[in-house]
NUDREN-863586 format. One line per field, with one value per residue (C-alpha): residue number from 1; residue in three letters; x, y, z. Coordinates in steps of 0.1 Angstrom, whole numbers, plus 5000, padded with zeros to 4 digits. Layout:
resi	c(NUM | ...)
resn	c(ALA | ...)
X	c(X | ...)
Y	c(Y | ...)
Z	c(Z | ...)
***
This chain:
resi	c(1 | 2 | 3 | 4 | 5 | 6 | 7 | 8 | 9 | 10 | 11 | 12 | 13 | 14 | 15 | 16 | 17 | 18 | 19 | 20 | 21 | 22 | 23 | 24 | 25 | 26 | 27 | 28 | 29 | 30 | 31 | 32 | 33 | 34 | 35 | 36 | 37 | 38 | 39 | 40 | 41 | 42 | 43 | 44 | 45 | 46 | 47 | 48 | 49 | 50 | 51 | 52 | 53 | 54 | 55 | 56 | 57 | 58 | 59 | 60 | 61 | 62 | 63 | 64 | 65 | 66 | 67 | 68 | 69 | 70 | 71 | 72 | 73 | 74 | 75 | 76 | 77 | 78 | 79 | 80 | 81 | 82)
resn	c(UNK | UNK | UNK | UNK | UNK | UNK | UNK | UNK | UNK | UNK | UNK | UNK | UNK | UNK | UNK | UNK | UNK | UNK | UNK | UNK | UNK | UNK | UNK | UNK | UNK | UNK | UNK | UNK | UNK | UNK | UNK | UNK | UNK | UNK | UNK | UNK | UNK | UNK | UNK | UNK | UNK | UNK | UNK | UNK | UNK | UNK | UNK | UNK | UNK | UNK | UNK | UNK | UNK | UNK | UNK | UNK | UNK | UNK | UNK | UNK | UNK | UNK | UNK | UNK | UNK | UNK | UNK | UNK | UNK | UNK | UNK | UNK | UNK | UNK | UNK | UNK | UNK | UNK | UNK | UNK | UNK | UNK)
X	c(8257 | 8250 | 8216 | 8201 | 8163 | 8152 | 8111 | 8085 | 8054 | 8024 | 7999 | 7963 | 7974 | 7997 | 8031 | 8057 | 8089 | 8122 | 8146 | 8175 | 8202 | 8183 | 8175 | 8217 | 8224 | 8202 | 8215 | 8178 | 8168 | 8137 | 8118 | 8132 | 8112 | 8113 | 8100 | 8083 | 8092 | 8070 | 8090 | 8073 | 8076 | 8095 | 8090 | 8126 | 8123 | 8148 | 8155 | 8133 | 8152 | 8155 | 8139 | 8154 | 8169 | 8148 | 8151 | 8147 | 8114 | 8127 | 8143 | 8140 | 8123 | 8150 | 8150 | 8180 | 8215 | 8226 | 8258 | 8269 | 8283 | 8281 | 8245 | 8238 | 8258 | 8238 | 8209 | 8220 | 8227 | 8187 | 8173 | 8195 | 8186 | 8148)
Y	c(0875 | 0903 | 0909 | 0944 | 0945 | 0984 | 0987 | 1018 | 1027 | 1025 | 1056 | 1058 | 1070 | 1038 | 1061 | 1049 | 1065 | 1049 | 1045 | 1066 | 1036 | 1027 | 1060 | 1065 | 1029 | 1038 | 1076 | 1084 | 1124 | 1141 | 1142 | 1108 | 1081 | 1043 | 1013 | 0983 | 0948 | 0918 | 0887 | 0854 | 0854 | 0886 | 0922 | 0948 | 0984 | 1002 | 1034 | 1044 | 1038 | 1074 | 1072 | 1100 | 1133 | 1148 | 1182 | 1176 | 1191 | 1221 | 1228 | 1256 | 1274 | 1307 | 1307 | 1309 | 1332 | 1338 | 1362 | 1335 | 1339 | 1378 | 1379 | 1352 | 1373 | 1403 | 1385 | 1373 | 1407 | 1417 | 1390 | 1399 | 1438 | 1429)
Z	c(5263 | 5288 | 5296 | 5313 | 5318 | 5317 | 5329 | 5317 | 5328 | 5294 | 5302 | 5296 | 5258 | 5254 | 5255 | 5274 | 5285 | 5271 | 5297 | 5299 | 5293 | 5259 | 5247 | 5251 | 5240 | 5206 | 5204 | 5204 | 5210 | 5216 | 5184 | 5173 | 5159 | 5170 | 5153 | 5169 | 5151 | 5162 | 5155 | 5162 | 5201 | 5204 | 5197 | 5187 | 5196 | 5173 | 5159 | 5129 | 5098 | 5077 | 5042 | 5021 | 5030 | 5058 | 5043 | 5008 | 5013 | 5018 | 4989 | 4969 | 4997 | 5000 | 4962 | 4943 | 4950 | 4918 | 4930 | 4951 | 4987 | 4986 | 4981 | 5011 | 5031 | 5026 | 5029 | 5060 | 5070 | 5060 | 5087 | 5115 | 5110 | 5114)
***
């Protein structure tokens, strides 16, 4: 089993900086969450686990196009002439 040992720095508000190698090995980008498991002797740092869609919230917010495609389109149009 091969075996890297990456270091950070905790600041005066407890946030630390993920190195580079693990924020790539975990496909982590700004805004991402991580989760901290505490296992017996040992603690995981992971990627947060998505619950749901993310934009589900969201929905229903631009209302309904009842005309389909042509009627997004000229909305479209509307926001780009503002």
């Amino acid at each position: 089993m091969e075996r890297n040992i990456y270091a950070g720095v905790v600041t005066s508000k407890g946030q630390v900086t993920v190195p580079k190698p693990i924020r790539e090995r975990l496909g982590l980008k700004r805004g991402d969450r991580i989760e901290f498991i505490a296992e017996d002797r040992r603690t995981v740092v992971r990627r947060a686990r998505v619950k749901g869609n993310t934009f589900a919230k969201y929905a229903g917010a631009l209302g309904t196009f009842k005309n389909g495609k042509k009627e997004i389109n000229a909305w479209v149009r509307g926001l780009r002439d503002e």
